[in-house]
Every structure is written in structure tokens, then in C-alpha cells.
N, C-alpha and C positions, 0 to 999 in steps of 0.2 A: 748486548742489549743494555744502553744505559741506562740508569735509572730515573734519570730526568725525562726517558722517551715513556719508559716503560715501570711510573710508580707504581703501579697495580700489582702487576708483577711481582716487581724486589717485595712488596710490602706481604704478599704473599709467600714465597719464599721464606723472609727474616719469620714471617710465623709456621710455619715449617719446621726453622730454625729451633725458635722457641720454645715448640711444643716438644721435640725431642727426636723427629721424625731422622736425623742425621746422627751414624756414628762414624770417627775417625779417630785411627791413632794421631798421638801426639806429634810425630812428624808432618803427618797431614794436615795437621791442623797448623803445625809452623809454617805451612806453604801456604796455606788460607788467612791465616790473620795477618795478608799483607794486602786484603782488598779491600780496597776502598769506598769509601761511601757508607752508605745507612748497613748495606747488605756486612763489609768488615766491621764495621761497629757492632751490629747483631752476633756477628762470629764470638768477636773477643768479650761481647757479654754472657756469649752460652756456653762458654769452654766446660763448664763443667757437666752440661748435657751432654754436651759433644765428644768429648775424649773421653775414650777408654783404656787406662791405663793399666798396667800389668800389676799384679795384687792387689788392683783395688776394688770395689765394691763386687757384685754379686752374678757377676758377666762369668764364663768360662773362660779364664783367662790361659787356664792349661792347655784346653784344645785350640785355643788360638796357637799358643808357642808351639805346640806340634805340626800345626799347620803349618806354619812359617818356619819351620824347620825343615820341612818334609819340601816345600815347595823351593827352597834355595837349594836345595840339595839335588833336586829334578830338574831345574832351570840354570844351574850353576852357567851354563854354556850361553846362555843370554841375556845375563844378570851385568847389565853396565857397570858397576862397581867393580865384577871382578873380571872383564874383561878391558880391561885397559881404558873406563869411561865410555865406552862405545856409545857412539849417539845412532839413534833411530830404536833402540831397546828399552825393555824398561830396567829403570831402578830398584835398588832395596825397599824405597818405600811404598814404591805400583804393584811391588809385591805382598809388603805389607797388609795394606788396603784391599789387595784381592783375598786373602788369608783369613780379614777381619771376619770381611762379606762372606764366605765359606762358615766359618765359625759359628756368624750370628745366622746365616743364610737368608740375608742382604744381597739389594743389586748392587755392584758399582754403579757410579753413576761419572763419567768422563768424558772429556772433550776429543776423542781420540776416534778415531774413524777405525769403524768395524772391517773396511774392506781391505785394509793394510795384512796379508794373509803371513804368518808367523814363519819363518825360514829356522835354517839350524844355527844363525846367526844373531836374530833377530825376531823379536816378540812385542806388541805391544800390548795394553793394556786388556785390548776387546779381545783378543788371541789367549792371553793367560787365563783369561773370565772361561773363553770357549771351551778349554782343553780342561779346566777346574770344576766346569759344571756350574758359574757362577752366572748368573742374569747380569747383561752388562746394558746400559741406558746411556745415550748421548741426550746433555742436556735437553734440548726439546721432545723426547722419549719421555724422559724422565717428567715433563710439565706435562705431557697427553699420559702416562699412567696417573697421576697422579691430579686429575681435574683439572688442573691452573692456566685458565686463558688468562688474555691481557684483555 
């Protein structure tokens, strides 16, 4: 949805952004402050709303690292890092991000199609949310929970 089609939008969204309504580890946020426009400007100006980082302020940051201990250790078998990169699974940091949202008990919120059904091979993101108990939102999801027409 670009932003020149759909200012309304993004301008919503970036105040979203702003108010606090987003959290992401810091890998996740290395993958987002590579977007462009007013919406990656907004990113790289709210990094510090946005990231939460491990000792630091008033978040549990312990029961996050349990989580994400406990969930690499469940998932080892379709965790792309440790299977030789494998593509169609998720990564350390999809993992991550699902870990957060458990934590803080967050939806993700992801581009990844729910009907992709999780094999002993093979997981994606809506699959890890399902089996973790996490609410998982594809962007448009996420704009109809959350009031934001264009």
C-alpha cells in the first residue's frame, strides 16, 4: 500500500508508531528501519519506543529470555538457522518476536499467511503464534482490529 496512494493510512500508522502502540526486539527493528518513506522515518525516530532491549528499562525481560529459550529448544527441528538456512521456516528472530508477544501478551502482527499448516520440517510464523497461544494479525487484520480505514 504506498504512501502516496494511501497518506491517510501511513499517517495513521506512523502515529501508532509514535504513541507507543508497537514493540520489537532489536533485530526486528534492524529489519524495519530499512523502509522507506515517511512510515521508515517514523521507525528510526521511535527506536526508542519501539525496542526493547534486554536489561533495560521496566519490561520483564527475564521471562522474555525464558521464553526464547524454551521456544528454541521446542522448535530446534524448524528453526532455519539451525537447520542448514532452510527456507520456507522461520528464523531466530520470527522466533524472537513470537517470544516478545507471549511475554508482553502481544499480537504479532505479519505478512505471512495463516493457511501455510506447520509440518515437522517447516513452520511459519502464524503456525509458531498458533501452537504458542499467541494472537497472530496479517496486516489488514491488524488495521480492522485496530479502527484504521483509509
Amino acid at each position: 500500500m504506498p504512501e502516496d496512494i494511501h497518506p491517510h493510512l501511513w499517517s495513521r500508522i506512523s502515529n501508532e508508531i509514535t504513541n507507543g502502540t508497537f514493540a520489537v526486539t532489536k533485530e526486528i527493528y534492524n529489519e524495519l528501519v530499512h523502509l522507506s518513506g515517511q512510515i521508515g522515518t517514523c521507525i528510526q525516530t521511535n527506536e526508542a519506543s519501539m525496542v526493547l532491549e534486554i536489561g533495560v528499562g521496566s519490561w520483564n525481560w527475564n521471562h522474555y529470555l525464558s521464553i526464547v529459550s524454551d521456544l528454541r529448544s521446542r522448535y530446534h527441528s524448524v528453526i532455519s538457522e539451525y537447520n542448514g538456512n532452510r527456507k520456507g521456516t522461520v528464523g531466530l528472530n520470527d522466533v524472537s518476536i513470537v517470544a516478545l508477544a507471549k511475554a508482553l501478551g502481544y499480537p504479532v502482527i505479519s505478512m505471512e499467511s495463516i493457511s501455510f499448516q506447520p509440518s515437522a520440517a517447516k513452520i511459519r510464523i502464524p503456525g509458531l503464534c498458533g501452537l504458542e497461544g499467541v494472537v497472530h494479525h496479517n496486516f489488514n487484520a491488524f488495521l480492522r482490529n485496530e479502527g484504521i480505514t483509509i
